[in-house]
N, C-alpha and C positions, 0 to 999 in steps of 0.2 A: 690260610689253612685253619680249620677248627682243630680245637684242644679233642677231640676223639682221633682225626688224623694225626696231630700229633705225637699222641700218647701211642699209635698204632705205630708210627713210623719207628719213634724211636723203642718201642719195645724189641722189635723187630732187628734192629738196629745193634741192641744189647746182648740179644738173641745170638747173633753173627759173631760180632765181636768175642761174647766167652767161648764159642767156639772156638774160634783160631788161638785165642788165650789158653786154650784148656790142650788145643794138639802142641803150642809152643811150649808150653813147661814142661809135657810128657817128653817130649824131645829132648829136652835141656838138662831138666829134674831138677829144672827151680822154681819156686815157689812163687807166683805171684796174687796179689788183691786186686781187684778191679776196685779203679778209683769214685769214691761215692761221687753220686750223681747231685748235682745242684735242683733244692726245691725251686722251679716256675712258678713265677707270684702271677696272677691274673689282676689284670688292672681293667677296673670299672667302664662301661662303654658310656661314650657322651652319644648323645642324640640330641638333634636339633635340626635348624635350618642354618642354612649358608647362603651369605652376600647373593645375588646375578650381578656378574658385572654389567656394567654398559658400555653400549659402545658410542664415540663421540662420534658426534656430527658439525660437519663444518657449517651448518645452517643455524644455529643454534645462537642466539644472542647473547652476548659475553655476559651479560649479568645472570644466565639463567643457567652458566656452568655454576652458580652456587648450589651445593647440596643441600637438599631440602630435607626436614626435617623426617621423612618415614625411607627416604632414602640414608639416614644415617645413623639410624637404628640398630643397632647391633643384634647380631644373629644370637639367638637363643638358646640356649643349652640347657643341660644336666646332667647327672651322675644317674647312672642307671648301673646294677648293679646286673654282674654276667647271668643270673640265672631269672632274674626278672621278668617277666614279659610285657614289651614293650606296643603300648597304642599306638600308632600316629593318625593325625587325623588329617587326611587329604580333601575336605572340600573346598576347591578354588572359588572364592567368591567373584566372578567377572564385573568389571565395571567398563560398557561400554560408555564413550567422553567423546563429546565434540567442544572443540575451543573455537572461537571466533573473537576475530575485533569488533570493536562498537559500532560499523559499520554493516557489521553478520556477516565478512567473508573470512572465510577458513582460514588456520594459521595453521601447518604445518610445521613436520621439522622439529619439534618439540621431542622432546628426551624425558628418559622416563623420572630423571631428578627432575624435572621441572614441573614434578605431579606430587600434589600432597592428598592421601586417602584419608578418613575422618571414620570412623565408625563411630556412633554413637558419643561424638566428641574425642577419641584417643586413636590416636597415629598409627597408622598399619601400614606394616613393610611392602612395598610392591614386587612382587614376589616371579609376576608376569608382564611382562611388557610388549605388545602388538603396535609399530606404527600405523600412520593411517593407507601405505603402500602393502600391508598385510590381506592374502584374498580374502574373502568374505565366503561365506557358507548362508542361502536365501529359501526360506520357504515361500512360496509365492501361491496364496488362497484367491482366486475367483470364484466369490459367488454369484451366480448367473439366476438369482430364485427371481420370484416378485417382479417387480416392473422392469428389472433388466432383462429378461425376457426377449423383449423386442429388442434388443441392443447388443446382443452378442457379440456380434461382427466388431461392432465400437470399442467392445470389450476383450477382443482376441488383438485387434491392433497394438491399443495402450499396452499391451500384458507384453507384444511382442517386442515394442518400442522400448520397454524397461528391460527386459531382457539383455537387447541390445547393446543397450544404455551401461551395460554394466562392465566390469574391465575382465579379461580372456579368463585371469585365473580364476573368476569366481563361479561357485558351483551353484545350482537354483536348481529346486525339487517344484513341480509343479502340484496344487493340490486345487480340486472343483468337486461340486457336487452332482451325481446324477440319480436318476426317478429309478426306485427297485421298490418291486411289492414287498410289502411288510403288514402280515396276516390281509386282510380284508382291505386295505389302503396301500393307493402309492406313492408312497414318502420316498425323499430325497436322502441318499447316503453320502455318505464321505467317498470321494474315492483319488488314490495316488497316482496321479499318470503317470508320474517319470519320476524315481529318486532322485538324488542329488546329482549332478552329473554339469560340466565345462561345456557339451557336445550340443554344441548350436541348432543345429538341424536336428535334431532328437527333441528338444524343448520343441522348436518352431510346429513342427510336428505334433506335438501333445497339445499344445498352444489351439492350434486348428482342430482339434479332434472335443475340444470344451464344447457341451451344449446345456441345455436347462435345464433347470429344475425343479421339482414340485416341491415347496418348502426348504429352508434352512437347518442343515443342524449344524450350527455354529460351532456350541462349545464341542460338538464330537471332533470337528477337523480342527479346535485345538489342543486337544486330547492327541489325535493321530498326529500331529506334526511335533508334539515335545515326544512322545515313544515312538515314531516311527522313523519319521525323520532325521530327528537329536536324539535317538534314544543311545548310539555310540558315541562314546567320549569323541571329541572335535581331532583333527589331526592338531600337528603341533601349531604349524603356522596357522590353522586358523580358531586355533584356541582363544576364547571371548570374542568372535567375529562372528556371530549368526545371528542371524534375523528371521522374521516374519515380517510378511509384505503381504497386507491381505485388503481386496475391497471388496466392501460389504455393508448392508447396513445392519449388521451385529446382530439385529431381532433374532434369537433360535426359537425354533419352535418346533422340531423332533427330535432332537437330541436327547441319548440317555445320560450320558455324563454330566457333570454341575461344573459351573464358571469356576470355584473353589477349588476343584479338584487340578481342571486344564491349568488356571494359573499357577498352582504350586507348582506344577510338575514340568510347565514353565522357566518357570524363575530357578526349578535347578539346573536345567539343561543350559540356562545362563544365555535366553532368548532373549534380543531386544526386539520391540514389537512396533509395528508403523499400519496404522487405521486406516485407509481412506474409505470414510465413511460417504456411502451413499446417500439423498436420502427420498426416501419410498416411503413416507408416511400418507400422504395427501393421497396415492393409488394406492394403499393398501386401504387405506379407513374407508376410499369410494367400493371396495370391495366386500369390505366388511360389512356394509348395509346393504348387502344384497341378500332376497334370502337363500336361505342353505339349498336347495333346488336349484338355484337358477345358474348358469354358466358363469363360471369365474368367481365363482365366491372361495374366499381367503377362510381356515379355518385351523385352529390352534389341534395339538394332540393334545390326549388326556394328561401325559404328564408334564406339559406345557402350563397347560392349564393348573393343575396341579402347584408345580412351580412358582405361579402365578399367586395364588393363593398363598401359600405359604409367607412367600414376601408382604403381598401387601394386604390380606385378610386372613391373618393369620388363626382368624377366633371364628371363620364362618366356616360351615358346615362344609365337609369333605366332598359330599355327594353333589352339592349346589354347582361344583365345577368337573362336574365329570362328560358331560356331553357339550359342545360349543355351541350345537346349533338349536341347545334349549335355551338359551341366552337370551337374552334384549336385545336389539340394536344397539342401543346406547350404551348397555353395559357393556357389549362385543368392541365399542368404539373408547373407554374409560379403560379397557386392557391394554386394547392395543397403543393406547399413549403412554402409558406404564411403562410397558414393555420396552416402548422406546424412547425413552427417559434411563431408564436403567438399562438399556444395550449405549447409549452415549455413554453414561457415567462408568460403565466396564471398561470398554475400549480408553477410555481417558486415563483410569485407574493403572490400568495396565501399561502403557503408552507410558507415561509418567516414572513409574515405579522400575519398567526396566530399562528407561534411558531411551526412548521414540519418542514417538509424534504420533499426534492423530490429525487428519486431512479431510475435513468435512468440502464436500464438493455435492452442489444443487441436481446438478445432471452432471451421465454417463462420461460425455464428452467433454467434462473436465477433469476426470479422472487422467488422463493422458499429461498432462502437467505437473499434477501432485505426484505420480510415479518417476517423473525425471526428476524434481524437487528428493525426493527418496534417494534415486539411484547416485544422485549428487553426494547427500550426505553422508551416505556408507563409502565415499571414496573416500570422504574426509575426515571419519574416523578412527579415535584410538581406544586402542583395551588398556586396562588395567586388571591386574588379579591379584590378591593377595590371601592369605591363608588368616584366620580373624584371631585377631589375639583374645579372644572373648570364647574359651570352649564351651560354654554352659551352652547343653544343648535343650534351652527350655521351649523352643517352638515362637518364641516370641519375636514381632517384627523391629530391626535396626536400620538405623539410620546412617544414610553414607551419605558425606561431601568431600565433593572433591577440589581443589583448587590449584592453581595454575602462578609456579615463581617465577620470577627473573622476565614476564613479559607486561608490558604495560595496558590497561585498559584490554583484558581477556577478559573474554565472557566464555564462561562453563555450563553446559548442559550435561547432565550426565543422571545415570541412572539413581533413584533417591533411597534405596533401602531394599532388604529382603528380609525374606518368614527365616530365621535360623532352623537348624532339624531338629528334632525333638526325638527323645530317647523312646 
């Protein structure tokens, strides 16, 4: 009850009482005092966090019931005074972890005391804990641009087989690109077949309904899959469980949004991300020497291009890159290597930083592999979240390690850091 309720009840209350005091004396015609009322002292509210217990597991290796040291860290408090207002600051930092033995098979079974978090060197309370039996939540990107083209079919199988691959409760948003005009040109857009969704024959469906496309925009679908897909908080069980699953070979080249942007907004929705990288160099660059006239020539957008410059001639003239097919061959053939030198090192960056893998595969039809290797790994693993004991909200990027007590010769992969938010 709030001290205005209170103060209402008991007025109320006092109210009543002289009443019947006031008809009992007139009755009587004796004189009574109403007995004074005691000052209510208001005591100061703590705020903080509190312990998650855990719960045991009989699978668990007797040595690795030792508490580890961010599991026995003591909850946090203060004195915060009643009329104060009070911050809290709720961003879950997610730490998806896979543990394995030195042979690389999964170890299960692990409890959340058997995890030590590291921020930037100091111990952070784990605050959420996902086994590796927790569903998963999948964005699933086929891009179908470029030389996979001809390979669709090869490319709706694999997609279906991973699907598949994956256990009942987990949900999978499918996402691909198709050709829509855009002013005078028909470039390829992002588009959502199916949200999120468990319902097997609904994906299968969206699955078979993927066809081609005219160009890449890469960063845009990962733009649309942290706000559209993750843009709601995760249910509870699958809080730090989502992924991106996307084959491609990363090259964008219509896209309005910047890799900067997708990845922050990324890394809050607390995406882990898994590449199987195509790769389409060798038929993109036989394309690129063809000239602008002839059928099948490959050719960059202005702001592609644009983009392009920026990165890597940042001092040459703006106009020099505004039409592609005023270009050289050769220069047309010194971008597109660029480009996909820095679409590797993205996907890597990214892949790394939020706890994936990237899956470089020569041809189509070994992508079918890499996504069972995938749909493997996300049975095997586990979240961690904790809240950062480091409030400074300067934008600057932190370093997370995680490490694994009480089991012998574990090996940890897990996510290596994030951008904190900035005020």
């Amino acid at each position: 009850m709030t001290m205005a309720m209170m103060t209402a009840t008991f007025a109320f209350g006092m109210s009543l009482s002289n009443a019947l005091v006031s008809s009992a004396s007139a009755a009587s015609r004796v004189q009574q005092q109403p007995a004074p009322v005691p000052k209510q002292q208001q005591r100061p509210r703590r705020v903080g966090s509190t312990p998650v217990p855990q719960s045991p597991s009989d699978s668990t290796p007797p040595a690795s019931r030792r508490p580890s040291p961010s599991a026995a860290l003591p909850a946090v408090s203060e004195e915060v005074d009643e009329n104060e207002v009070v911050r809290v600051e709720t961003q879950l930092v997610t730490v998806p972890t896979i543990v394995t033995d030195r042979s690389g098979r999964p170890l299960t079974g692990l409890r959340a005391d058997n995890f030590v978090v590291l921020e930037d060197g100091s111990p952070q309370r784990v605050a959420n804990f996902a086994t590796t039996e927790a569903p998963f939540e999948v964005a699933l990107l086929l891009d179908t641009s470029g030389s996979t083209r001809g390979e669709v079919a090869l490319i709706r199988r694999a997609a279906n087989a991973f699907i598949e691959a994956l256990r009942p409760g987990d949900r999978v948003a499918l996402i691909a690109f198709n050709t829509a005009r855009q002013g005078e040109e028909s470039l390829a857009a992002v588009e959502i077949k199916t949200p999120l969704t468990s319902d097997r024959e609904a994906l299968r469906q969206a699955v078979e309904a993927v066809g081609s496309s005219n160009g890449t925009p890469f960063y845009d679908s990962l733009e649309r899959v942290a706000r559209d897909v993750f843009g709601e908080p995760p249910r509870a069980e699958a809080r730090g469980r989502r992924a991106l699953v996307a084959l491609t070979d990363g090259v964008d080249s219509t896209s309005d949004s910047e890799f900067a942007e997708a990845r922050e907004r990324l890394g809050r929705a607390g995406v882990v991300c898994y590449f199987i990288q195509v790769n389409t160099e060798e038929y993109v660059e036989d394309r690129l020497m063809k000239g602008c006239q002839e059928d099948g020539m490959l050719h960059l957008s202005r702001r592609q291009l644009q983009r392009y410059r920026r990165i890597f001639a940042a001092r040459a003239d703006a106009d020099d890159y505004g039409n592609f097919c005023r270009l050289g061959q050769f220069e047309r053939m010194d971008i597109s290597r660029s480009l996909y030198r820095l679409a590797r090192q993205e996907m890597n960056d990214l892949a790394r930083n939020s706890g994936g893998r990237t899956y470089p595969v020569a041809e189509i039809r070994e992508a079918r592999a890499a996504f069972a290797q995938i749909a493997a790994e996300i049975g095997t693993q586990y979240s961690l979240g904790y809240y950062s004991s480091n409030k400074a909200r300067d934008g600057r990027f932190r370093a997370i390690r995680v490490e694994v007590r009480g089991v012998r010769d574990a090996q940890v992969r897990a996510r290596d850091g994030y951008q904190s938010p900035k005020s």
